[in-house]
C-alpha positions in Angstrom: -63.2 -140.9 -42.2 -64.6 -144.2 -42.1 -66.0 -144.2 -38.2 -67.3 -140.6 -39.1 -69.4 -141.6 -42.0 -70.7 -144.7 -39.4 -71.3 -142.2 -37.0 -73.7 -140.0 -39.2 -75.4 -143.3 -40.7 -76.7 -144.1 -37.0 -77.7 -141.0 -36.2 -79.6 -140.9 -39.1 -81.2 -144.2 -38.1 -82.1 -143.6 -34.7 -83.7 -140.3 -36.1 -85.7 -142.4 -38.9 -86.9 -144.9 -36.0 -88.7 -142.0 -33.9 -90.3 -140.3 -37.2 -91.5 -144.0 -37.4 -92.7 -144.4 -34.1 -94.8 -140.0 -34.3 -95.9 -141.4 -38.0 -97.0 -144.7 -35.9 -98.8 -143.0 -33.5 -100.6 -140.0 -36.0 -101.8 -143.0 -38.0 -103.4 -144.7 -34.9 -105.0 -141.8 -33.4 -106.2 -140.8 -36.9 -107.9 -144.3 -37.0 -109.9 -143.8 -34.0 -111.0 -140.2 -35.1 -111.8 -141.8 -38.4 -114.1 -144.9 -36.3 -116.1 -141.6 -34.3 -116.8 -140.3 -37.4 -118.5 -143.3 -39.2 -120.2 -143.9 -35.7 -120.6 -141.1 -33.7 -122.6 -142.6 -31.0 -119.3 -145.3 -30.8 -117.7 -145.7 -26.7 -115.9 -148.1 -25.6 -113.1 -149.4 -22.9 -109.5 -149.8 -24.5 -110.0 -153.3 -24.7 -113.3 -153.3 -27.0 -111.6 -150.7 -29.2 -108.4 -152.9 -29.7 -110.7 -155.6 -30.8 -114.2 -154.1 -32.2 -112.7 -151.2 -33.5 -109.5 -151.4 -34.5 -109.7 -155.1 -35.3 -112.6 -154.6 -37.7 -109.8 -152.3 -39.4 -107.2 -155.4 -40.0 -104.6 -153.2 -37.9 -102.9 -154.5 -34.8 -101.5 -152.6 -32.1 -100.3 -153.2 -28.4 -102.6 -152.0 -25.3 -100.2 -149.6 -24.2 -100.0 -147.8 -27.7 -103.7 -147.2 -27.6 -104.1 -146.1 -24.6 -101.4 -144.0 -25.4 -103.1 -142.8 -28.4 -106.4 -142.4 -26.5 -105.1 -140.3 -23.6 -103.2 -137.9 -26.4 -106.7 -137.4 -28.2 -108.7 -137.1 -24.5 -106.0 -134.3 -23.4 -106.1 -132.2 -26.6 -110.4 -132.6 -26.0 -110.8 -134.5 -29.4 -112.2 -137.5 -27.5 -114.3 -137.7 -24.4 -113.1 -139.9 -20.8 -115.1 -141.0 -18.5 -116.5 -144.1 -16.3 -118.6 -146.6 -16.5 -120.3 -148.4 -12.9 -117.8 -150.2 -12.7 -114.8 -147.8 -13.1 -114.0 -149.0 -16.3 -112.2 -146.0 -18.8 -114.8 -145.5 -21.5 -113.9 -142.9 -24.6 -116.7 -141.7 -26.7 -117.5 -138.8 -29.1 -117.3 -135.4 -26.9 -119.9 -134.2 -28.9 -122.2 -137.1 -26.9 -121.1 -137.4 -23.6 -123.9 -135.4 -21.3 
């Protein structure tokens, strides 16, 4: 009875981690919709946006998360991609991107 009820207890744990990890990413990708709306004109590489705009916000996340975040918002067309001269990813405001 005992490794049954230890059985259920991680499941449930391993379940609460990914609901963490979807909450995680929903909160970081709301953040950079809520930066394009206070400034619409607003693009930038990964990099700037880790530290302009996402700094400015006192919240920290890894490179790979926010280019994870930033590709999910491109591929549903909330956020524009493009490329600067240099090849550099830049994601703006669709709405502004001729």
């Amino acid at each position: 009875m005992c490794l049954l009820f230890w059985e259920h207890a991680v499941a449930l744990e391993v379940a609460d981690v990914s609901a963490k990890d979807s909450k995680g990413q929903f909160m970081l990708e709301q953040s950079i919709l809520d930066y394009f709306a206070a400034h619409p004109n607003a693009a930038d590489t990964v990099d700037g946006i880790i530290k302009w705009w996402l700094g400015e916000q006192g919240v920290s996340y890894s490179k790979s998360e926010v280019e994870t975040a930033l590709e999910s918002l491109a591929s549903k067309g909330n956020i524009a991609k493009t490329f600067n001269k240099s090849g550099e990813t830049i994601y703006a405001n669709r709405k502004y991107i001729h």
